[in-house]
N, C-alpha and C positions, 0 to 999 in steps of 0.2 A: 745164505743167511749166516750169519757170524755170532758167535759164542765166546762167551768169556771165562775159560777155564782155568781151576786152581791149579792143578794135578791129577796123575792118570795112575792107576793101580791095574797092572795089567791082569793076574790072576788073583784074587781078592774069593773069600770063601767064607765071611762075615756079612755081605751085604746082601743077603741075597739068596736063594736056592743056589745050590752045587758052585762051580765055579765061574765069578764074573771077573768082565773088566769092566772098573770100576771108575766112572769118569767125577771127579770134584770140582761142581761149579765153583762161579767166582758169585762174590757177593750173599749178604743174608742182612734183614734190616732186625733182627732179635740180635741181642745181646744178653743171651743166657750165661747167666752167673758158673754154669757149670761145664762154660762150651771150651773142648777141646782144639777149637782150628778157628783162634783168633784172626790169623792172615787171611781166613776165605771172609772176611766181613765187605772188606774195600772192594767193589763195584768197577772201580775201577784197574784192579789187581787181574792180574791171571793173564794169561796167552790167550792171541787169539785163534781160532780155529772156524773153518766151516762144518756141518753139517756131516756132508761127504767125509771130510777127514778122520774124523773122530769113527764114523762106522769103519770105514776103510782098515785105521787100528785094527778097530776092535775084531774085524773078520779073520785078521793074523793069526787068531787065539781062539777060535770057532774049533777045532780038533778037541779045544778041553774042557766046551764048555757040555758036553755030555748030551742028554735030555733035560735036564733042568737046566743048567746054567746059559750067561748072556750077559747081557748089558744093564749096568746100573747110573743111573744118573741122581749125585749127591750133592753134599753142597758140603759150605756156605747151603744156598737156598737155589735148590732149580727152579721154582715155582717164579722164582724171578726171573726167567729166561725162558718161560715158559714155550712160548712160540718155536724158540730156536731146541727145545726140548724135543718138542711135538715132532720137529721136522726129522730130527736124530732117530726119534723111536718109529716116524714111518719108515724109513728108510732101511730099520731094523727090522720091521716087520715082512717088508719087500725080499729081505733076506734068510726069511726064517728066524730072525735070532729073538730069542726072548728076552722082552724088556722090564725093568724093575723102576721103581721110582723109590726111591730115600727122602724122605720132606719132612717138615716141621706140620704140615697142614695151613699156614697160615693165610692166604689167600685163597679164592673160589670165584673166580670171574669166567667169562667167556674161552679167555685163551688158555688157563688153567681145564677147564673141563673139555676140551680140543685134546689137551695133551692126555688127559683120562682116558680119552677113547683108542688112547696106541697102550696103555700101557697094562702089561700082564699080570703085576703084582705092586703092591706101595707098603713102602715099609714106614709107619707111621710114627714118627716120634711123640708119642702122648708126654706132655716132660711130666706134666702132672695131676691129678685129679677135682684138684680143688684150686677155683679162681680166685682166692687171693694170693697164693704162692704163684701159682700162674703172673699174675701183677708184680708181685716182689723180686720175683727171679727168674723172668724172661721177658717181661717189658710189653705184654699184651694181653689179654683177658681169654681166659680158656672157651672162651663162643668159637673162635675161627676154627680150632684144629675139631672141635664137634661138628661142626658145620661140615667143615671137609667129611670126616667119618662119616654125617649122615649120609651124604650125598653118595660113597663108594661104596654107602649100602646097599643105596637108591639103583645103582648102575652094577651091584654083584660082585664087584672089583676086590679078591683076594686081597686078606689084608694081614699085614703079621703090624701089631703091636708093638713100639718098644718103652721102655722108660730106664732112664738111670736111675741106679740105687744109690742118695746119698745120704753116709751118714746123719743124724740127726733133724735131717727134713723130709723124707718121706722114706723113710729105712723100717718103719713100722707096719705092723701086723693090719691096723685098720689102712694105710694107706695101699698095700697090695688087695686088700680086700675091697676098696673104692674102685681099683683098677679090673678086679676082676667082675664088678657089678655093670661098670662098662661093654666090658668083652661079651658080657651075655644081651645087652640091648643089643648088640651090633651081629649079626650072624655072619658076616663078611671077613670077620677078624675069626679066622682059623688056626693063628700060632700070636703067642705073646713071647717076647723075652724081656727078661728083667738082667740089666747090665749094669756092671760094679763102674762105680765112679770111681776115673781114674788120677793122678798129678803127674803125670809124664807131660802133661801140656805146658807145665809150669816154665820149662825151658822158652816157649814161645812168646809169653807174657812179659818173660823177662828180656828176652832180645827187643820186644815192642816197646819196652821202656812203659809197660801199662800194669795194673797190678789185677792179680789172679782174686776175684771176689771169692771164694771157696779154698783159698790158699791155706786157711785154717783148720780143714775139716780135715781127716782122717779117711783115708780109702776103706771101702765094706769088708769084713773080714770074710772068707769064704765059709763058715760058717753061719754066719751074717744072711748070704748069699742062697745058703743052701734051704736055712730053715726061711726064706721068703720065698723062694723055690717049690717047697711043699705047700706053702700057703697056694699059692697061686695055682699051682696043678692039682691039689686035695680038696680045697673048700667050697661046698656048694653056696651059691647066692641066689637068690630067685628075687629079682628087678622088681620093683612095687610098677 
């Protein structure tokens, strides 16, 4: 089976428990206003690889992946190569190695929930709490990544949470507090993190001749960062 990959991060300690290697699908059909790796969009982009190949790597790098760490599969969107996904994390399982998923949530079909049943952890990119900003600035209505969550609830599946912090769209007190009313319906999500929006991507946007939709906002200050920080780790919510 053949896969379409962006890029490979051989020790990577962001994606994941302890140390992974970090594989970046090709392809993702969102067009998030705030997405850092405009080049993993095209479907058609990326190297090809088998299966085989890609564990092969990653076994190179097994000495550093400790007790926690392994293999992550990012994107663009894995859940769009789902099958060729599945076959990657048996093959890692065959091996001992521990496997991670990186995903937006937005699909949930047959071969998506195939690839759930290889994988140790999913790291859920929640972008936002509330479905019109969902609609505005990612191009699909926040049902699908809930969907996803209910279902990794359904099946236990370790979950860490993430969202970008950005300026003047969801950088506020009630939207981490929306976020964290979530994490308590969901008992599967065991760690959240809340990550600074960044404009280092801006370079990429401008090599694609495409214009960066958030190009106007301002990065979180760490301050910023710190006091959503306490919100999220300090405040009790109890789910109606």
């Amino acid at each position: 089976m053949i896969g379409r990959v962006h890029s490979i991060q051989s020790l990577g300690t962001v994606d994941g428990p302890g140390v992974r290697f970090v594989v970046f699908m090709q392809g993702c059909p969102l067009r998030c206003k705030c997405c850092h790796n405009p080049d993993t969009w095209d479907f058609e982009g990326g190297d090809e690889y088998t299966a085989q190949e890609l564990v092969q790597k990653a076994k190179r790098y097994r000495e550093y992946f400790g007790d926690e760490g392994g293999i992550t599969l990012s994107g663009g969107e894995p859940l769009m190569q789902s099958e060729f996904c599945s076959e990657v994390f048996k093959l890692c399982h065959d091996e001992g190695i521990n496997t991670c998923l990186d995903t937006s949530g937005v699909v949930l079909n047959d071969a998506v929930k195939q690839l759930l049943c290889h994988t140790d952890r999913v790291l859920l990119d929640l972008k936002y709490c509330d479905d019109d900003l969902y609609r505005q600035n990612v191009g699909c209505s926040i049902d699908a990544p809930l969907e996803f969550l209910e279902y990794l609830n359904e099946k236990g599946i370790p979950t860490t949470l993430r969202q970008v912090i950005i300026p003047s769209v969801n950088d506020d007190e009630q939207s981490v507090l929306m976020l964290k009313e979530t994490v308590n319906r969901y008992p599967c999500v065991d760690k959240v993190e809340l990550l600074p929006f960044k404009k280092i991507c801006q370079v990429k946007y401008d090599d694609m001749d495409i214009p960066f939709p958030f190009s106007h906002l301002p990065e979180p200050s760490n301050s910023k960062m710190a006091e959503l920080e306490e919100v999220i780790n300090s405040k009790t919510v109890t789910s109606n």
